[in-house]
KEKE-3310 file (N, C-alpha, C; in steps of 0.2 Angstrom, whole numbers, plus 5000, padded with zeros to 4 digits):
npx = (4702:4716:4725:4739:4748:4740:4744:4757:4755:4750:4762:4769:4763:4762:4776:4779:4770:4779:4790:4788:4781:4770:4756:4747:4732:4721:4724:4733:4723:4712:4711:4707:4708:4718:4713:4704:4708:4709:4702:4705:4716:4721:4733:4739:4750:4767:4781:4799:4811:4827:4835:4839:4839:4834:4827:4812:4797:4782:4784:4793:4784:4772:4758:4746:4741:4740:4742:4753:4761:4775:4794:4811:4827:4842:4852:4841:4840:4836:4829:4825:4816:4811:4806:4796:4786:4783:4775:4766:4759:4755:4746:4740:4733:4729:4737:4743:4756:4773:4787:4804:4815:4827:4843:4852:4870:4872:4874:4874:4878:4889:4899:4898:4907:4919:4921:4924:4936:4945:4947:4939:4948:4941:4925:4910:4900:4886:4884:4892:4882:4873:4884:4886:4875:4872:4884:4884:4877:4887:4901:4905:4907:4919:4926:4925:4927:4922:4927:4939:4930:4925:4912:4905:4905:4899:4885:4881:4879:4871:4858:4862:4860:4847:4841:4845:4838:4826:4824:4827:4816:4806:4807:4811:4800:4788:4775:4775:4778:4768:4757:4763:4764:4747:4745:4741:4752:4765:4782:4793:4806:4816:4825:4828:4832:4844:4850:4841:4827:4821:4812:4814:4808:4814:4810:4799:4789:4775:4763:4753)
npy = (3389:3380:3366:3362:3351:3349:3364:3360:3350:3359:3369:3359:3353:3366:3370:3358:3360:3373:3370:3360:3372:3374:3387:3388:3393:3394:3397:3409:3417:3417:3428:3442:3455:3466:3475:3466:3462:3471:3472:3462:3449:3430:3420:3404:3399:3402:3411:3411:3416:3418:3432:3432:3434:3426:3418:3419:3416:3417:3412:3401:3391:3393:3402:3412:3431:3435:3424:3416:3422:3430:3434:3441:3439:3441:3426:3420:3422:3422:3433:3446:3453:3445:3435:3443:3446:3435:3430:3439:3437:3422:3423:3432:3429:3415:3408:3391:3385:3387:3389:3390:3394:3388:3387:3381:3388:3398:3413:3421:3409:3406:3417:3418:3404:3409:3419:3413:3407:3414:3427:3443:3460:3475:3473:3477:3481:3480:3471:3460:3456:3448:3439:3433:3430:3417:3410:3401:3391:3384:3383:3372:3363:3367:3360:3346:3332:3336:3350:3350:3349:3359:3361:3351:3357:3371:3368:3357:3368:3374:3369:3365:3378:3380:3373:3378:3389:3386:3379:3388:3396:3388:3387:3401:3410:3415:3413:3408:3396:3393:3390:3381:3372:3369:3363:3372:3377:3376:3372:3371:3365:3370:3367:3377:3373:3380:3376:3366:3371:3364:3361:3356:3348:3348:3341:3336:3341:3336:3340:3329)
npz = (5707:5702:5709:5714:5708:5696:5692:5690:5680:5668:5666:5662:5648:5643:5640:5631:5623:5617:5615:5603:5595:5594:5596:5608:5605:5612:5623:5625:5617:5629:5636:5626:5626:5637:5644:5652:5661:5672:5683:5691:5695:5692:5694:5690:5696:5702:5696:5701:5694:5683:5675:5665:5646:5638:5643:5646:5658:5653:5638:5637:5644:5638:5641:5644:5646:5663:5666:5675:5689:5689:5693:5691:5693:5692:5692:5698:5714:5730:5740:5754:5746:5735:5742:5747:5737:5733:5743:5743:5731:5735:5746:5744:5731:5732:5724:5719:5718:5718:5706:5706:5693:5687:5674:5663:5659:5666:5670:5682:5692:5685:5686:5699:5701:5697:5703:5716:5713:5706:5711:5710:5710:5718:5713:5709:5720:5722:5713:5720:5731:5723:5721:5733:5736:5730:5732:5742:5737:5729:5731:5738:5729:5722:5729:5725:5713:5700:5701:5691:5678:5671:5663:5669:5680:5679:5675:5685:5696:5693:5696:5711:5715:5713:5722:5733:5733:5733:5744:5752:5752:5757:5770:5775:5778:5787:5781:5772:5774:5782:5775:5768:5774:5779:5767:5755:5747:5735:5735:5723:5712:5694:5681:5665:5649:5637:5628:5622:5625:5633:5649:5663:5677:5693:5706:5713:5723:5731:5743:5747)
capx = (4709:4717:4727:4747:4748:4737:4749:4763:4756:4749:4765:4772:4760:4762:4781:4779:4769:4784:4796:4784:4782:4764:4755:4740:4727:4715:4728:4733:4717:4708:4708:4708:4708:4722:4707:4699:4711:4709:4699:4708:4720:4722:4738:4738:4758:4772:4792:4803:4814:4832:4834:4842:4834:4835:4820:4805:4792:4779:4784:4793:4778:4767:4754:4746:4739:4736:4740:4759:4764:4782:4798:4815:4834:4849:4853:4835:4841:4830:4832:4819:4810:4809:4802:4789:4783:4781:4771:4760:4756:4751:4743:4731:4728:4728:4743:4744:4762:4780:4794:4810:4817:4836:4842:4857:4872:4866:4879:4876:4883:4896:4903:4900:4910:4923:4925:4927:4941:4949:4943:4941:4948:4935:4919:4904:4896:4879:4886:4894:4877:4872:4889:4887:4869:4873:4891:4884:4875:4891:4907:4905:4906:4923:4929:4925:4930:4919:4930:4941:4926:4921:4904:4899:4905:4892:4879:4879:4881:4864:4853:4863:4857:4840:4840:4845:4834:4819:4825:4827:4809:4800:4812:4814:4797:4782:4767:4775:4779:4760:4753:4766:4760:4741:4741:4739:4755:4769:4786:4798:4814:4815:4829:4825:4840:4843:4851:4833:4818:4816:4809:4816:4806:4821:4808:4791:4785:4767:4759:4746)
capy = (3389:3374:3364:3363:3344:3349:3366:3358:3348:3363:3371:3354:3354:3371:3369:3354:3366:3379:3366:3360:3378:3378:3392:3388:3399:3397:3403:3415:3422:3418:3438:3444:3464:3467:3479:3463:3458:3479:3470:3455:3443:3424:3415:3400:3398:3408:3407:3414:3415:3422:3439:3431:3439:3418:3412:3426:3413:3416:3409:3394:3389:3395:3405:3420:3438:3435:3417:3416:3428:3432:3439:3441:3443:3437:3420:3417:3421:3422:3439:3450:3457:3441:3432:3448:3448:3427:3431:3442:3432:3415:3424:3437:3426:3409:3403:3384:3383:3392:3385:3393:3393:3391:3388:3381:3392:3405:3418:3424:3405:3406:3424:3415:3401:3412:3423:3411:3402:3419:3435:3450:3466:3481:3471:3481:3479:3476:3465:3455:3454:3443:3433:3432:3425:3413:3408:3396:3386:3381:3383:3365:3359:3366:3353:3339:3331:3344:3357:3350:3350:3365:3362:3349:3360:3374:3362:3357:3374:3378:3364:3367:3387:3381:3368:3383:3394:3379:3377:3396:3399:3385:3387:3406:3415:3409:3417:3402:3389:3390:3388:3373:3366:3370:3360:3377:3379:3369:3375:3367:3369:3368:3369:3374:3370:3384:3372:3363:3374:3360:3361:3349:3349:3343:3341:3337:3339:3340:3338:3325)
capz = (5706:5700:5714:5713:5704:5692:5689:5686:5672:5664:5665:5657:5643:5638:5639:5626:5616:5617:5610:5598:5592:5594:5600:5610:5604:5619:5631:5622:5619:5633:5638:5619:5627:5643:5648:5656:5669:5676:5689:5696:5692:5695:5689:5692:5698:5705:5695:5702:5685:5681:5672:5656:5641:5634:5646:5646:5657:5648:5634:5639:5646:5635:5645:5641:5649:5669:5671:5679:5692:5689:5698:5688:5696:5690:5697:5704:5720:5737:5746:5756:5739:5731:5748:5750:5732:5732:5751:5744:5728:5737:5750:5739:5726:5734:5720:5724:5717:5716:5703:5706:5686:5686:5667:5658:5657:5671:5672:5691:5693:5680:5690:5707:5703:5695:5709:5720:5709:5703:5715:5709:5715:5715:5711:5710:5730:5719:5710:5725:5733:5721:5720:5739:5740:5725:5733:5748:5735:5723:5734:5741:5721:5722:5735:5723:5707:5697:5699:5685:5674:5670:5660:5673:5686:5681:5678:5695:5700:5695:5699:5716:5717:5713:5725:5738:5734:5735:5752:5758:5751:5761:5779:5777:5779:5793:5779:5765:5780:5786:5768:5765:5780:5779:5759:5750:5742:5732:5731:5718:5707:5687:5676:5658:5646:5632:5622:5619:5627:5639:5656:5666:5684:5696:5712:5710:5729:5732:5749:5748)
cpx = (4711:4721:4735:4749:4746:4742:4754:4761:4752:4755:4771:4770:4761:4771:4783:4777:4773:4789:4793:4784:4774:4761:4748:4736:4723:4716:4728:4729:4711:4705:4712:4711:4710:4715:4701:4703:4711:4709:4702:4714:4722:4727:4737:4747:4762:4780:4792:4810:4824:4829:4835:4836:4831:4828:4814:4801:4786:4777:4785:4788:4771:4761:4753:4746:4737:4736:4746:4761:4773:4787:4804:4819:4838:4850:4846:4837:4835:4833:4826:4813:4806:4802:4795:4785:4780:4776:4764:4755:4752:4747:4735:4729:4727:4731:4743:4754:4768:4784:4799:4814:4821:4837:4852:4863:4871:4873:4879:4881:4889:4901:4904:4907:4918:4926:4926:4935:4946:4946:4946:4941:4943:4929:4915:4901:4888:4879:4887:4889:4874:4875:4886:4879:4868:4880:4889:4880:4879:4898:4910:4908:4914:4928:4927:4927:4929:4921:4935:4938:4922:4913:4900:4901:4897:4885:4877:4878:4875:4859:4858:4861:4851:4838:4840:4841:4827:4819:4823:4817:4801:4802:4811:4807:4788:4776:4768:4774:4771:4754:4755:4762:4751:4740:4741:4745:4761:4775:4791:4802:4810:4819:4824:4833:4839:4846:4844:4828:4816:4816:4808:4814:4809:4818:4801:4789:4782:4766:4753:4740)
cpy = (3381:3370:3364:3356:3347:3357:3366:3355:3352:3367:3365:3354:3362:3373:3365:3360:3372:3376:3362:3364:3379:3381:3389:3394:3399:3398:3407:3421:3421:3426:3441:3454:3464:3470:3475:3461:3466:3476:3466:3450:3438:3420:3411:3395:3405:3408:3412:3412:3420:3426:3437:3431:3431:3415:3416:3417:3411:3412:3401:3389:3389:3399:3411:3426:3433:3428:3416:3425:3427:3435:3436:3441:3437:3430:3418:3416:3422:3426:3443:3450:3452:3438:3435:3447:3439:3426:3435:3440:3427:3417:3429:3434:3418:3406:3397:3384:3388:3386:3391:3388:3393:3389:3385:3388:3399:3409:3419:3417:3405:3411:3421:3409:3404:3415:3420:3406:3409:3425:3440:3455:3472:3478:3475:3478:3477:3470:3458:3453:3448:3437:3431:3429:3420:3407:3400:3390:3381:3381:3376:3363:3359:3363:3347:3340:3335:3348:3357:3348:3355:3367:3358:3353:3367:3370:3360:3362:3377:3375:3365:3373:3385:3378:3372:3387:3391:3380:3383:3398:3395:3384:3396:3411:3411:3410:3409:3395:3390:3388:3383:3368:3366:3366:3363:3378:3375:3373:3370:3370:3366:3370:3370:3376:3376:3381:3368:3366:3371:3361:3355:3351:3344:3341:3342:3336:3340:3338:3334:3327)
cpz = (5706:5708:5711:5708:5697:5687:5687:5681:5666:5661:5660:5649:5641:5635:5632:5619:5614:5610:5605:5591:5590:5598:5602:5612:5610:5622:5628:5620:5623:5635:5630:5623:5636:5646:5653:5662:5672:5682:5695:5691:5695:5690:5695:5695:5697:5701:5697:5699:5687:5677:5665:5652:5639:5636:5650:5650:5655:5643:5632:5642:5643:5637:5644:5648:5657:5673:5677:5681:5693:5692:5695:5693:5695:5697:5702:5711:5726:5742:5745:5750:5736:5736:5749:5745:5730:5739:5746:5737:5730:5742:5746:5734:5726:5728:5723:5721:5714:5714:5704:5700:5685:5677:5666:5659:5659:5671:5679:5693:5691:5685:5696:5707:5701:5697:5714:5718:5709:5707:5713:5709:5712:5714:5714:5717:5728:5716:5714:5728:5729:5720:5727:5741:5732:5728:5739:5745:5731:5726:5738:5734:5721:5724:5730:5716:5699:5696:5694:5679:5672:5669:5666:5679:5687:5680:5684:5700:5701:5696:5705:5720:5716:5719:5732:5738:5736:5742:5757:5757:5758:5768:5780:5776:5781:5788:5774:5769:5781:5778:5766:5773:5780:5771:5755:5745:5743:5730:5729:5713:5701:5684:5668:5654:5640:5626:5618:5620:5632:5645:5660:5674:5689:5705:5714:5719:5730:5738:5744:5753)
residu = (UNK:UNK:UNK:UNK:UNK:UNK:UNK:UNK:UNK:UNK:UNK:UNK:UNK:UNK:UNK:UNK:UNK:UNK:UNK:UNK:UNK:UNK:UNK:UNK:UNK:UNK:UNK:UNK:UNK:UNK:UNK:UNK:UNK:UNK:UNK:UNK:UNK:UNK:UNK:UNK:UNK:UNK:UNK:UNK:UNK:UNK:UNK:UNK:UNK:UNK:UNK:UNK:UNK:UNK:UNK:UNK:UNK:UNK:UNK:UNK:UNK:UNK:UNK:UNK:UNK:UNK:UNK:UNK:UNK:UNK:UNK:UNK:UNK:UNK:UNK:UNK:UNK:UNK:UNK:UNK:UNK:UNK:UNK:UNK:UNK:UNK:UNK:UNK:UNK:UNK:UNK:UNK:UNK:UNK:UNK:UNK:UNK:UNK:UNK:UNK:UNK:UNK:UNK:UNK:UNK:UNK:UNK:UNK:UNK:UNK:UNK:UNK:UNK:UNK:UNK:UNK:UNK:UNK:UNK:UNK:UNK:UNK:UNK:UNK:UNK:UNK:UNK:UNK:UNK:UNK:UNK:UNK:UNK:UNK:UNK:UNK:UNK:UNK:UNK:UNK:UNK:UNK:UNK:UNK:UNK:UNK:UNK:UNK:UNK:UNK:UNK:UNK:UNK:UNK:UNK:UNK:UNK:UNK:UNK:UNK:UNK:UNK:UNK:UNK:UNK:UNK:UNK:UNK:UNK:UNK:UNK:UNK:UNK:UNK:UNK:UNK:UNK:UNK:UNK:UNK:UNK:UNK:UNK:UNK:UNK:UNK:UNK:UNK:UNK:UNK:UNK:UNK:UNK:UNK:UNK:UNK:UNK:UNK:UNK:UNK:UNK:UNK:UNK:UNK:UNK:UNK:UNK:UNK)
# end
């Protein structure tokens, strides 16, 4: 298994190759037939990615069958499921590193800051659950000069929600804290812009 350094600049270089628009055949076909990973699988990093149809990891990454272990939810937020499903990834396959994938133009923020600007009667109780673990990353923003900017206000909304979710993943579960503390694993943020494909990694922190 590769180490967490060296994942982030695989995850770099296949990203160039996204925005490029070349397909890297060796990933790609390194498992020519799904029938070989029956047995096991070792990706080599963890996203914890938005739902938005716009940013399949995969691809913005370039990476085939079995390399990235993946987990979707609106807003890349960090609750129980996500925390159990990134616990038992880095622990059963010895993952060295978790990005939390926020993105340009994320809707869970858009709504978050929306409802907290304009609230609205009746919201879905599902729904609010995600305004509600999205809300405590962007309601500061609306204390500053940002709030008469709309575009830079969600701009910051979501490098701000990623930034929280960074934080709850490596404070809020003792299996992830003894793996950051023991060297084994790297967690960090990454915007990718849907205006250009690019993957911009907003927190490169590796344990040395």
């Amino acid at each position: 298994m590769i180490n967490a350094a060296e994942a982030i600049e695989r995850l770099k270089l296949g990203n160039r190759q996204f925005m490029d628009n070349i397909q890297n055949e060796a990933t790609l076909s390194k498992y020519p037939r799904p029938a070989e990973l029956v047995r096991e699988q070792e990706p080599f990093a963890i996203i914890l990615g938005c739902s938005d149809a716009r940013v399949p990891a995969e691809i913005v990454f370039n990476q085939g069958l079995g390399d990235l272990f993946v987990i979707r939810v609106a807003g890349n937020i960090v609750a129980p499921t996500q925390i159990g499903s990134i616990e038992f990834a880095a622990a059963k396959f010895g993952t060295p590193l978790v990005v939390v994938l926020g993105h340009t133009q994320c809707g869970a923020v858009t709504t978050t800051l929306d409802e907290l600007q304009q609230p609205t009667e009746n919201q879905s109780p599902n729904l609010r659950t995600i305004v509600d673990r999205v809300r405590p990353s962007v309601e500061q923003l609306l204390e500053t000069d940002l709030a008469s900017d709309r575009h830079a206000l969600i701009r910051a909304g979501v490098r701000a929600n990623v930034a929280k979710s960074v934080q709850r993943l490596r404070n809020g579960s003792d299996i992830l804290e003894q793996l950051i503390t023991d060297k084994q694993l790297t967690i960090i943020g990454a915007e990718y812009a849907i205006e250009t494909g690019e993957v911009v990694f907003l927190d490169e922190y590796v344990e040395d």
